[in-house]
mmCIF file as gemmi writes it, N, C-alpha and C atoms, coordinates in Angstrom:
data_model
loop_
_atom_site.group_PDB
_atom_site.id
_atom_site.type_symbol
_atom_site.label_atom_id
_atom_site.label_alt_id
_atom_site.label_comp_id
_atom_site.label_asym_id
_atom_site.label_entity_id
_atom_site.label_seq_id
_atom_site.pdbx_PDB_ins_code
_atom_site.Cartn_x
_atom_site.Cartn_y
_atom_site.Cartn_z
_atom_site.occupancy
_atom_site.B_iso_or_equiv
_atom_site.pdbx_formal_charge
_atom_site.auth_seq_id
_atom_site.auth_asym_id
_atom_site.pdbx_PDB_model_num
ATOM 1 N N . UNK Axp A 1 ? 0.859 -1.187 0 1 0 ? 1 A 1
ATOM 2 C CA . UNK Axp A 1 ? 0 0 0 1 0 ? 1 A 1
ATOM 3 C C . UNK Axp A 1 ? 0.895 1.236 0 1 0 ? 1 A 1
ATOM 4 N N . UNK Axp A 2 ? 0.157 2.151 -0.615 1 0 ? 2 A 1
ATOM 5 C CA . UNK Axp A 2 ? 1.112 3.673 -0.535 1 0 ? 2 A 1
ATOM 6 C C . UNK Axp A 2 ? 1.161 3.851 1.265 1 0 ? 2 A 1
ATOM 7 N N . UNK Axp A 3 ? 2.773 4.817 1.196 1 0 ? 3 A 1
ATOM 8 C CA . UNK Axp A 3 ? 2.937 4.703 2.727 1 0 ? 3 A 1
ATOM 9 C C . UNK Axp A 3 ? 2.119 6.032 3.32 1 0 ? 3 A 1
ATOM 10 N N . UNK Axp A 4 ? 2.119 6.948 2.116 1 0 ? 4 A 1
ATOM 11 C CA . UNK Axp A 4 ? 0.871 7.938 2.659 1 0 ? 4 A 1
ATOM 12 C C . UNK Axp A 4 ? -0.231 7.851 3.662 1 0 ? 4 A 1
ATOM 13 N N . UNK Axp A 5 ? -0.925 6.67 2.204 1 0 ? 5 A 1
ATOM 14 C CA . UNK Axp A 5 ? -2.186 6.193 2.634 1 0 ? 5 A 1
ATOM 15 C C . UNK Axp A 5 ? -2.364 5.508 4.101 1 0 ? 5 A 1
ATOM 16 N N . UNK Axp A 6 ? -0.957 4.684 4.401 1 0 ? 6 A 1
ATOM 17 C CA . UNK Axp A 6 ? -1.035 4.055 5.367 1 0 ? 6 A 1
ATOM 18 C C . UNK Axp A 6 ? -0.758 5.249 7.06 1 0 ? 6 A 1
ATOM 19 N N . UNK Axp A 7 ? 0.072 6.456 6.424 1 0 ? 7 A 1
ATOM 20 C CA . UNK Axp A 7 ? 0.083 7.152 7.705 1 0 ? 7 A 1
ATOM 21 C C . UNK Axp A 7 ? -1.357 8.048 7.729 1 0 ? 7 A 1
ATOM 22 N N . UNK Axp A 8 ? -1.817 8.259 6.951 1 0 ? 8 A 1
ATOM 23 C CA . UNK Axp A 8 ? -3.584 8.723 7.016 1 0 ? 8 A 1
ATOM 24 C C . UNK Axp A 8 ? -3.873 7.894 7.686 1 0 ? 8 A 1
ATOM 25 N N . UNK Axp A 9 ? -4.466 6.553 7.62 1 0 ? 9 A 1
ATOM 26 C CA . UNK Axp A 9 ? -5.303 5.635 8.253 1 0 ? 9 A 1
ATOM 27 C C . UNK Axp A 9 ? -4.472 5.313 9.547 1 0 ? 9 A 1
ATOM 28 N N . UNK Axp A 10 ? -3.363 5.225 9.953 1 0 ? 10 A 1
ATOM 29 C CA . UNK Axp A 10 ? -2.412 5.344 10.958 1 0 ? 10 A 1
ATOM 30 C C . UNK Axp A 10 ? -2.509 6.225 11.827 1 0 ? 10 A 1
ATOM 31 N N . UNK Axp A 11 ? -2.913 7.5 11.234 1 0 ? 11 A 1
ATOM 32 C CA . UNK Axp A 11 ? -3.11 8.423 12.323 1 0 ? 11 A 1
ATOM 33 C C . UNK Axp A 11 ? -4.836 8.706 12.718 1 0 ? 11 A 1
ATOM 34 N N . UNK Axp A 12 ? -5.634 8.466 11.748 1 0 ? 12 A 1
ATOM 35 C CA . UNK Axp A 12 ? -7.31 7.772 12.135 1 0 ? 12 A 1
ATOM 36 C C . UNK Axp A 12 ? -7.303 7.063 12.701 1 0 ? 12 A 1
ATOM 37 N N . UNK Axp A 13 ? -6.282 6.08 13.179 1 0 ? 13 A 1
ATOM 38 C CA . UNK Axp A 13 ? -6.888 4.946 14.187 1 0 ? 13 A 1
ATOM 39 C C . UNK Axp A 13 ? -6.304 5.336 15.658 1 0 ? 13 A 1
ATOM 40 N N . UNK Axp A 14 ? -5.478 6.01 15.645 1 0 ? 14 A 1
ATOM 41 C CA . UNK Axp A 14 ? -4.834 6.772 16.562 1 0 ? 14 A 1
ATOM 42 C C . UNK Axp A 14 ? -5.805 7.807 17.342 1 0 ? 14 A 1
ATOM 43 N N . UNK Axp A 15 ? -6.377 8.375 16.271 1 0 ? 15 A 1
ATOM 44 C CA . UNK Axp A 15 ? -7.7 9.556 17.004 1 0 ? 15 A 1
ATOM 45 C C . UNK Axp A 15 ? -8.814 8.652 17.295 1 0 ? 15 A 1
ATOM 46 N N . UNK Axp A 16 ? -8.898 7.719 16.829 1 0 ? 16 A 1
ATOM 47 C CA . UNK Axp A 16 ? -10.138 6.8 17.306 1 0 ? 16 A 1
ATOM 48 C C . UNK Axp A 16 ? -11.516 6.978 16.37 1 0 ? 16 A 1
ATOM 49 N N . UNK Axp A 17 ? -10.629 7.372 14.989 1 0 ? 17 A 1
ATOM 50 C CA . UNK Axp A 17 ? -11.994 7.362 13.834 1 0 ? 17 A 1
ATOM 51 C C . UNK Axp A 17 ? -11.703 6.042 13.256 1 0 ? 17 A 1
ATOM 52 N N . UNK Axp A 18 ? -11.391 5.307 13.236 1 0 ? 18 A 1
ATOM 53 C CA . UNK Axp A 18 ? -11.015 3.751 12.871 1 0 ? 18 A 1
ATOM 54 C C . UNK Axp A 18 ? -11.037 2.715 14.028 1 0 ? 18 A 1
ATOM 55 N N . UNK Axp A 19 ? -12.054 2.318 14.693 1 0 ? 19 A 1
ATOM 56 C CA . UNK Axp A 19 ? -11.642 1.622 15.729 1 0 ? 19 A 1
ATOM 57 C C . UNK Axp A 19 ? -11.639 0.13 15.12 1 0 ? 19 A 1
ATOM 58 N N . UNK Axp A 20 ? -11.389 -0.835 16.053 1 0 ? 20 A 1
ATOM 59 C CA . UNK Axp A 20 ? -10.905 -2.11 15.812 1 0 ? 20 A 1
ATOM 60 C C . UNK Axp A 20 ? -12.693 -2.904 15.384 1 0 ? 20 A 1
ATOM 61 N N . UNK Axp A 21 ? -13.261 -2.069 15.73 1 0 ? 21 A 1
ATOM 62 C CA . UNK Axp A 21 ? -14.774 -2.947 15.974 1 0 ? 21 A 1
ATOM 63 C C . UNK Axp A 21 ? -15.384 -3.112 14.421 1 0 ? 21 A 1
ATOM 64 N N . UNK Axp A 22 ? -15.871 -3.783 14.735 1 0 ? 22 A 1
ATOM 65 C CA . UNK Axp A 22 ? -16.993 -4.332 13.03 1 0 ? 22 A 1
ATOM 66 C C . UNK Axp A 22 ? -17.448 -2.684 12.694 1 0 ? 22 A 1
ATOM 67 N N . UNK Axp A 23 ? -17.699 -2.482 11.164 1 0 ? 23 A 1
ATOM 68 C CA . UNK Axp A 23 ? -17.696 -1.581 10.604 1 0 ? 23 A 1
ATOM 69 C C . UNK Axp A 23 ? -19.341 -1.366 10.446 1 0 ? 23 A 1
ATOM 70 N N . UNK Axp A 24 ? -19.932 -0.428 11.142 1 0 ? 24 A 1
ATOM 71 C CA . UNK Axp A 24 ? -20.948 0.041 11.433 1 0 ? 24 A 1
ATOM 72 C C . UNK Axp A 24 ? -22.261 1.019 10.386 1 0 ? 24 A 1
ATOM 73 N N . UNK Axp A 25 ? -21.445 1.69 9.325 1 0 ? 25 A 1
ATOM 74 C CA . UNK Axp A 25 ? -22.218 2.684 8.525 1 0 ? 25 A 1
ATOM 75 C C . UNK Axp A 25 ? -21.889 2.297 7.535 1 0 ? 25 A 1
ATOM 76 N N . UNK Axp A 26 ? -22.759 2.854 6.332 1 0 ? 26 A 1
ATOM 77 C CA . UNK Axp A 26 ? -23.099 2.114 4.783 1 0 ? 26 A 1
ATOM 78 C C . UNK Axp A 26 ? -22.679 3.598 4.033 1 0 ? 26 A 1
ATOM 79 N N . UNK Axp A 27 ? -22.003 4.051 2.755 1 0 ? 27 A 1
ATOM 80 C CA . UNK Axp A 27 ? -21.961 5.029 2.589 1 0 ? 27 A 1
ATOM 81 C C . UNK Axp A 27 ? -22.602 4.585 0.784 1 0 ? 27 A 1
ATOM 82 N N . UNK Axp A 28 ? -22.928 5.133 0.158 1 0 ? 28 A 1
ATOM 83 C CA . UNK Axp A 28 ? -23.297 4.979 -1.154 1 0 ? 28 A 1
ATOM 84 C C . UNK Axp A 28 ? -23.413 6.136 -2.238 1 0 ? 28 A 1
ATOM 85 N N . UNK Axp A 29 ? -22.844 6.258 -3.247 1 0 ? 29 A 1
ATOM 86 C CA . UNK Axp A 29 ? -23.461 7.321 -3.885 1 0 ? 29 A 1
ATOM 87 C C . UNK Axp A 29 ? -22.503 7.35 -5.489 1 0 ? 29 A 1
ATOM 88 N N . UNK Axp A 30 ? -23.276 8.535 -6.05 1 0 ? 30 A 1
ATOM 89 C CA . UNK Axp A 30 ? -21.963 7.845 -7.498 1 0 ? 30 A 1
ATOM 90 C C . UNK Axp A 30 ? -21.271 9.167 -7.611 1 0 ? 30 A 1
ATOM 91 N N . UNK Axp A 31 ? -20.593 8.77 -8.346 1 0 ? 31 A 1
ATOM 92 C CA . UNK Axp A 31 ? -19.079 10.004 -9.039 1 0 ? 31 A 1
ATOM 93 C C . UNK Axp A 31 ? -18.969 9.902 -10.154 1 0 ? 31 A 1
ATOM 94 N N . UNK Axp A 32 ? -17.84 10.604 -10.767 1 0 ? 32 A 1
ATOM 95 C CA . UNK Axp A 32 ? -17.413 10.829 -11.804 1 0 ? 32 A 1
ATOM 96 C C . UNK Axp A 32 ? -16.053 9.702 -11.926 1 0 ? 32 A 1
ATOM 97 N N . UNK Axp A 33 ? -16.441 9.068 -13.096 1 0 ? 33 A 1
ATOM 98 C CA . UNK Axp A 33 ? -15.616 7.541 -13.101 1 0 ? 33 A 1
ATOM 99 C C . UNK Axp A 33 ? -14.169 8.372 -13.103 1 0 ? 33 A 1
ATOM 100 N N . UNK Axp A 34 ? -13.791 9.116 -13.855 1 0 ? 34 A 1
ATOM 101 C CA . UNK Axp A 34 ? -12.348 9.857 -14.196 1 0 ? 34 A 1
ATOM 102 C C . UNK Axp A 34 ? -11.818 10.39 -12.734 1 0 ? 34 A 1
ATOM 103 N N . UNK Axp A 35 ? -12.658 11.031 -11.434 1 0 ? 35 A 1
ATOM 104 C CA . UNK Axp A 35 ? -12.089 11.611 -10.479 1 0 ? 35 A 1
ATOM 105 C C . UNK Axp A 35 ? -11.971 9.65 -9.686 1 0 ? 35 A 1
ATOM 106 N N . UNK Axp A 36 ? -12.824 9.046 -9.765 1 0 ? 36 A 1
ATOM 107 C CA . UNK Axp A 36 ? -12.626 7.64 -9.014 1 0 ? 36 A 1
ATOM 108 C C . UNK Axp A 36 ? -10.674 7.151 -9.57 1 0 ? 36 A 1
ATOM 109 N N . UNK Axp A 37 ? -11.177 6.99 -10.919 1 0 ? 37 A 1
ATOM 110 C CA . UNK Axp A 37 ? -9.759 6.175 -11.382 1 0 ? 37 A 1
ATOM 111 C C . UNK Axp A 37 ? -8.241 6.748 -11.143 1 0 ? 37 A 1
ATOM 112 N N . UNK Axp A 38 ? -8.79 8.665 -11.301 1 0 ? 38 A 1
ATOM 113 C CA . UNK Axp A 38 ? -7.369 9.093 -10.549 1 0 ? 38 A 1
ATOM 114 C C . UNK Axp A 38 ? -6.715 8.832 -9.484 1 0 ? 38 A 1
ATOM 115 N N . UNK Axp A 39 ? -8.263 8.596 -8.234 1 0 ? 39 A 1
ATOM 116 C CA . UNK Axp A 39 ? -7.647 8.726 -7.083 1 0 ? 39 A 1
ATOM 117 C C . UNK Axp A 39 ? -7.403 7.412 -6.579 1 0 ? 39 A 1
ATOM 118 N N . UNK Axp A 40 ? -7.836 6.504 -7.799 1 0 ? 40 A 1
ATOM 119 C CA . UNK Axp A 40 ? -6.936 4.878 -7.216 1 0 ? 40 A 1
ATOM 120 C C . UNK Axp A 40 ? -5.587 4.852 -7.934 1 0 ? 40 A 1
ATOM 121 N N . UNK Axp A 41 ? -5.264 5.856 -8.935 1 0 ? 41 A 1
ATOM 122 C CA . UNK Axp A 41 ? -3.944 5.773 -9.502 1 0 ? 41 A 1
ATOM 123 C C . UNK Axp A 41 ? -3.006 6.345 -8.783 1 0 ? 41 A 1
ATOM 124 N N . UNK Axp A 42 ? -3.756 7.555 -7.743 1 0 ? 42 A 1
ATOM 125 C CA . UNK Axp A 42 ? -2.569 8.134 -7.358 1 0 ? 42 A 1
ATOM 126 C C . UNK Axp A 42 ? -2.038 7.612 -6.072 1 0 ? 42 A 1
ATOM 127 N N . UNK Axp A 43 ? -3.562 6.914 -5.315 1 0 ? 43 A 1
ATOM 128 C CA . UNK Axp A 43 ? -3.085 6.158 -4.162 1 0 ? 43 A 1
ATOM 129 C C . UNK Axp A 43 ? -2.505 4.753 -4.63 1 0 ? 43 A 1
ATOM 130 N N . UNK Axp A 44 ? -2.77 4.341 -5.582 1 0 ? 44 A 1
ATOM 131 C CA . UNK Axp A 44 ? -2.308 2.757 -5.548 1 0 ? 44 A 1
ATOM 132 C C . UNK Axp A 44 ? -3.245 1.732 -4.646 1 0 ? 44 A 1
ATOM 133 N N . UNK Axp A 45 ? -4.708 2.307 -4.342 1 0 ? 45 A 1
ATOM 134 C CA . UNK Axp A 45 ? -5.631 1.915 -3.915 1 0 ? 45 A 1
ATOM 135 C C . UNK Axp A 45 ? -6.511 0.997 -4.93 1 0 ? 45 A 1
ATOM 136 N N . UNK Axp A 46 ? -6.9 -0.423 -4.834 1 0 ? 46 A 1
ATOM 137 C CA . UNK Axp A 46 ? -8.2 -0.911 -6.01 1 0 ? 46 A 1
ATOM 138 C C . UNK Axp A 46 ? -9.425 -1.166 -5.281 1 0 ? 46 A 1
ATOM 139 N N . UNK Axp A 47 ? -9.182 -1.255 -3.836 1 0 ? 47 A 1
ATOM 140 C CA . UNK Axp A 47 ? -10.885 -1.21 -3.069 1 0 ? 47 A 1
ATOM 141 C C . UNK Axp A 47 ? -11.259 0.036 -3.254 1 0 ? 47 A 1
ATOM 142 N N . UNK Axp A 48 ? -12.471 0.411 -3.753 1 0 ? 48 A 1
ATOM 143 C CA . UNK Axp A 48 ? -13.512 1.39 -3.195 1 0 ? 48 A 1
ATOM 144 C C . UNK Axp A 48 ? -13.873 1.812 -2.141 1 0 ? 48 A 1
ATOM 145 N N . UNK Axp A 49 ? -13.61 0.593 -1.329 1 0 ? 49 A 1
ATOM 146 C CA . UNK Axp A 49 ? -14.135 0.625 0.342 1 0 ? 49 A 1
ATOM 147 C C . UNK Axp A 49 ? -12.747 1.239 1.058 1 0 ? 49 A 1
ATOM 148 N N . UNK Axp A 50 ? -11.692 0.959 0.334 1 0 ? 50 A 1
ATOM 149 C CA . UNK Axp A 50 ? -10.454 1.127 1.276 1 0 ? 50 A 1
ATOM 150 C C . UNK Axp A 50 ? -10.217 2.854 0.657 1 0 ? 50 A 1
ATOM 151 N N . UNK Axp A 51 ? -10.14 3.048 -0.57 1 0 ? 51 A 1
ATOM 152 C CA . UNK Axp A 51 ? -10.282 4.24 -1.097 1 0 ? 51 A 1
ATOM 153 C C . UNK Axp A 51 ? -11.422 5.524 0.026 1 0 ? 51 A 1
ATOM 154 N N . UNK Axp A 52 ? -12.387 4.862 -0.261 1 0 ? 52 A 1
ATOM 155 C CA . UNK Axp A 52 ? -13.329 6.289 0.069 1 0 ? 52 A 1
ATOM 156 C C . UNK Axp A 52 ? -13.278 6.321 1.94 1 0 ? 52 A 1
ATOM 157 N N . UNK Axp A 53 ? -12.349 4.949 2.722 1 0 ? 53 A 1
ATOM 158 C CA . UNK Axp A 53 ? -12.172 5.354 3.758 1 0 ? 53 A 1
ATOM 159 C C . UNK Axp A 53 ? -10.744 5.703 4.191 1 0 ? 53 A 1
ATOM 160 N N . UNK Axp A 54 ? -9.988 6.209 3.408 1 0 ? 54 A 1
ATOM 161 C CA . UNK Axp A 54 ? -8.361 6.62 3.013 1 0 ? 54 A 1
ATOM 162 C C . UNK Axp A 54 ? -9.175 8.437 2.614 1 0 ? 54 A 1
ATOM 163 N N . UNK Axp A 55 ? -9.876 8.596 2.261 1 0 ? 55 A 1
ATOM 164 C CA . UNK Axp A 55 ? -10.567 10.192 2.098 1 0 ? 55 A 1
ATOM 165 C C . UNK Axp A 55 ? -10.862 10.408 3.099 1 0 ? 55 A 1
ATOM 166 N N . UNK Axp A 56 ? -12.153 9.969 3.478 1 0 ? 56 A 1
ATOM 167 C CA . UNK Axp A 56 ? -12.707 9.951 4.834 1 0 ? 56 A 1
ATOM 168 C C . UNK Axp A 56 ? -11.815 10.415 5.848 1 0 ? 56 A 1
ATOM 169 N N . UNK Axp A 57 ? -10.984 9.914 6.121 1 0 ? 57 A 1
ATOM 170 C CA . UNK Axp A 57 ? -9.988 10.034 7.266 1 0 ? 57 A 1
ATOM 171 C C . UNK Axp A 57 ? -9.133 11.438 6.753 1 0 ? 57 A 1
ATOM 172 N N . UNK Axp A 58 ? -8.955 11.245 5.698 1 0 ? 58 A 1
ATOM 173 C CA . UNK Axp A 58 ? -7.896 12.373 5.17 1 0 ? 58 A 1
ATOM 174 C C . UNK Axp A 58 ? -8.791 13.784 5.992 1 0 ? 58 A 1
ATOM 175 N N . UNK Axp A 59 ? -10.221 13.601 5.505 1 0 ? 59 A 1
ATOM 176 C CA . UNK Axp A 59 ? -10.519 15.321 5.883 1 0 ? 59 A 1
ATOM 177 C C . UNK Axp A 59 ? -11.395 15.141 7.68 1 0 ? 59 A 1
ATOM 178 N N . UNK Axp A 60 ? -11.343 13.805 7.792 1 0 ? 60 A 1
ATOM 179 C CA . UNK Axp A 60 ? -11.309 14.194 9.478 1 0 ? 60 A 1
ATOM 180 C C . UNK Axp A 60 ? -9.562 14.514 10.136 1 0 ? 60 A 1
ATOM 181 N N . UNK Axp A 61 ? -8.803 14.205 9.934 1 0 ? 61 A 1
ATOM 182 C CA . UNK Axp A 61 ? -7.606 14.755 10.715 1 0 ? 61 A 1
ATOM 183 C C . UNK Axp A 61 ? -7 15.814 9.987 1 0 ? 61 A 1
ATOM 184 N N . UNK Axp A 62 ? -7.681 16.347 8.642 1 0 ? 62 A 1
ATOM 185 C CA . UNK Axp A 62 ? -6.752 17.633 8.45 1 0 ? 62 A 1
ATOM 186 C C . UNK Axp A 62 ? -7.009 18.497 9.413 1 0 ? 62 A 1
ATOM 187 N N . UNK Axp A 63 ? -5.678 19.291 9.406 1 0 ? 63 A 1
ATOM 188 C CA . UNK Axp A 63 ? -5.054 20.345 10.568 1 0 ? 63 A 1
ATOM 189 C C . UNK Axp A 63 ? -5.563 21.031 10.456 1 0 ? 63 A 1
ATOM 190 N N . UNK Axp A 64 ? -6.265 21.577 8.779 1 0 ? 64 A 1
ATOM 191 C CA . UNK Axp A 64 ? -6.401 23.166 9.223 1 0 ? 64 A 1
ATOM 192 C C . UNK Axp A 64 ? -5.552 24.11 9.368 1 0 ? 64 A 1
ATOM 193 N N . UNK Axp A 65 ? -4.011 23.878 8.882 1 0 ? 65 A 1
ATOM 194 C CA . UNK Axp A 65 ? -2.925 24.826 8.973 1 0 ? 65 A 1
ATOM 195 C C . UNK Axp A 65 ? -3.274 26.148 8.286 1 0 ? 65 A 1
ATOM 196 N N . UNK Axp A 66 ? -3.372 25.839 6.866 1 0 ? 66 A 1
ATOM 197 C CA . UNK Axp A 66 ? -3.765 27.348 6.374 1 0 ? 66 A 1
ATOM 198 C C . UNK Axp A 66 ? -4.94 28.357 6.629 1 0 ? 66 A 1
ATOM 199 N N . UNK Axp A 67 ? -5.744 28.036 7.629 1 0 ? 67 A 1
ATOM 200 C CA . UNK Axp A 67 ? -7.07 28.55 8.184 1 0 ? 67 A 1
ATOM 201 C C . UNK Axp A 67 ? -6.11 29.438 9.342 1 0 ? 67 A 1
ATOM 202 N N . UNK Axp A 68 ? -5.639 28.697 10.579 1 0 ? 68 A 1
ATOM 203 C CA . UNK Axp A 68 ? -4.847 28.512 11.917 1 0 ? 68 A 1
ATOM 204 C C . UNK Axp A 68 ? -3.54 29.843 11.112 1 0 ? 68 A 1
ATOM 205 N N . UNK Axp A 69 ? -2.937 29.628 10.419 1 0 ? 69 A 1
ATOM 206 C CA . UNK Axp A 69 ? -1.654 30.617 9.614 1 0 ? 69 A 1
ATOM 207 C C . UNK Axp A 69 ? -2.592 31.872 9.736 1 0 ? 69 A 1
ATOM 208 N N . UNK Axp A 70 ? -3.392 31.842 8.394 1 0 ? 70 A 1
ATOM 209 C CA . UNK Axp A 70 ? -4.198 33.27 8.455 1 0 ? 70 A 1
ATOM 210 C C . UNK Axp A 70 ? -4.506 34.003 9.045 1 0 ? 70 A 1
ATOM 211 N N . UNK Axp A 71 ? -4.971 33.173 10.287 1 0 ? 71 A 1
ATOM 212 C CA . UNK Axp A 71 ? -5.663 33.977 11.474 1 0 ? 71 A 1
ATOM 213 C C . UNK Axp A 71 ? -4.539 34.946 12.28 1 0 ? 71 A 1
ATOM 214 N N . UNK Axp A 72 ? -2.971 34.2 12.348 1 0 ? 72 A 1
ATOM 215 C CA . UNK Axp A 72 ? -2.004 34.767 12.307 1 0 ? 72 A 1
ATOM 216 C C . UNK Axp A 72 ? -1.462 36.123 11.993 1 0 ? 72 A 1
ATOM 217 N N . UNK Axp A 73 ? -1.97 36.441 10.674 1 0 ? 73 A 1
ATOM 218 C CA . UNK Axp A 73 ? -1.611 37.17 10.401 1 0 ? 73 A 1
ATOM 219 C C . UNK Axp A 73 ? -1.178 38.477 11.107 1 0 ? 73 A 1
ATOM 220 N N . UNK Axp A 74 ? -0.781 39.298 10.902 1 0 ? 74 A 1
ATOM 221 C CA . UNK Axp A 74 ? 0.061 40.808 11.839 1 0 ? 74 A 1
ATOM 222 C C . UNK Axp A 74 ? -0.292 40.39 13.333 1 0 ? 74 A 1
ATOM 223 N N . UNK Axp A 75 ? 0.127 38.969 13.763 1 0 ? 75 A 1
ATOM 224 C CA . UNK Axp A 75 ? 0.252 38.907 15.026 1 0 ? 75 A 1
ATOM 225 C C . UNK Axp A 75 ? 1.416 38.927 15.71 1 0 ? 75 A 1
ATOM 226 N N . UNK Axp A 76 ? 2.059 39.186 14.981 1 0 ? 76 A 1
ATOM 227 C CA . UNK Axp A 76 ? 3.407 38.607 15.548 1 0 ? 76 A 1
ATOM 228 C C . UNK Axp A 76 ? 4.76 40.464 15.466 1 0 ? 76 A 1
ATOM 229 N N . UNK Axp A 77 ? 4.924 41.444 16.518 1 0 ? 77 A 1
ATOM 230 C CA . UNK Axp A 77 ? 5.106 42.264 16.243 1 0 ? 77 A 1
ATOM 231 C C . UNK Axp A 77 ? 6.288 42.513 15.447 1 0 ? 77 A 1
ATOM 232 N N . UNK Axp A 78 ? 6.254 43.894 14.315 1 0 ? 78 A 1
ATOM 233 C CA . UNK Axp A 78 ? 7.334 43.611 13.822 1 0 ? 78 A 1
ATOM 234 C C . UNK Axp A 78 ? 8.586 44.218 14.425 1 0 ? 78 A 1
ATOM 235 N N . UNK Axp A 79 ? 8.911 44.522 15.619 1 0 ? 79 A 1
ATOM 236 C CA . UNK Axp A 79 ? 9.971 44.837 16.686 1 0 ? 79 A 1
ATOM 237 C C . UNK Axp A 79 ? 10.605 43.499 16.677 1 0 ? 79 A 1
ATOM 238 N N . UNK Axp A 80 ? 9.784 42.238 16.567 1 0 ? 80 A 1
ATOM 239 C CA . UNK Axp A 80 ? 10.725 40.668 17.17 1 0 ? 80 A 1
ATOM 240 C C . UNK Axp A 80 ? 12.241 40.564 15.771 1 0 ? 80 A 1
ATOM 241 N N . UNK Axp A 81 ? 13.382 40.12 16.409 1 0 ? 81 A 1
ATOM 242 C CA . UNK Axp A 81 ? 14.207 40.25 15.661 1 0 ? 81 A 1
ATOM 243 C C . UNK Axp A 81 ? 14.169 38.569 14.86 1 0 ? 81 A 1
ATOM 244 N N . UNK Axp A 82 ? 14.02 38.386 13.936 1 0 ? 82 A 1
ATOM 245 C CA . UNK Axp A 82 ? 14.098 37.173 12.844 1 0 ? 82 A 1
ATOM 246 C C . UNK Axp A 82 ? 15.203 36.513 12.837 1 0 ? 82 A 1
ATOM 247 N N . UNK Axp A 83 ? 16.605 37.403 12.646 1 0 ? 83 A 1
ATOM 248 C CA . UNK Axp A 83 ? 17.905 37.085 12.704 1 0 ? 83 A 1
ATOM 249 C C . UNK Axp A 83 ? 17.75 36.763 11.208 1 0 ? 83 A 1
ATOM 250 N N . UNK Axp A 84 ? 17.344 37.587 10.349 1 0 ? 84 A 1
ATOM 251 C CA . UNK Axp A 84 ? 18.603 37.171 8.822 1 0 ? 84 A 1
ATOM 252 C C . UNK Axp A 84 ? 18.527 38.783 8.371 1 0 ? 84 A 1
């Protein structure tokens, strides 16, 4: 398996969105065959089931960095010395 894929689902089972227990919810719906086939080419994924729960997980543990940065912005005074 891609090692990506495997630290996504690595770190979902870690937060406790993957638990060890029998798999509980049914998800169903259709797509666009061309966005499906990319995203088993780029993961190296051929389940559907393992695919759309390799997403799943992806946008429950994103960070949110570039939201969290922004908010940043002119917080930081410009008196602090950087050093370059």
């Amino acid at each position: 398996m891609n090692p990506n894929v495997d630290k996504v689902l690595d770190v979902a089972r870690s937060e406790g969105f993957i638990p060890k227990s029998d798999k509980d919810a049914k998800v169903s719906g259709r797509v666009h065959r061309s966005l499906l086939d990319a995203a088993k080419q780029r993961t190296g994924l051929t389940s559907e089931t393992v695919l759309l729960e390799y997403a799943l997980a992806k946008v429950a543990i994103e960070d949110n960095f570039s939201d969290q940065f922004a908010r940043l912005r002119g917080s930081v005074s410009k008196d602090v010395e950087l050093e370059f």
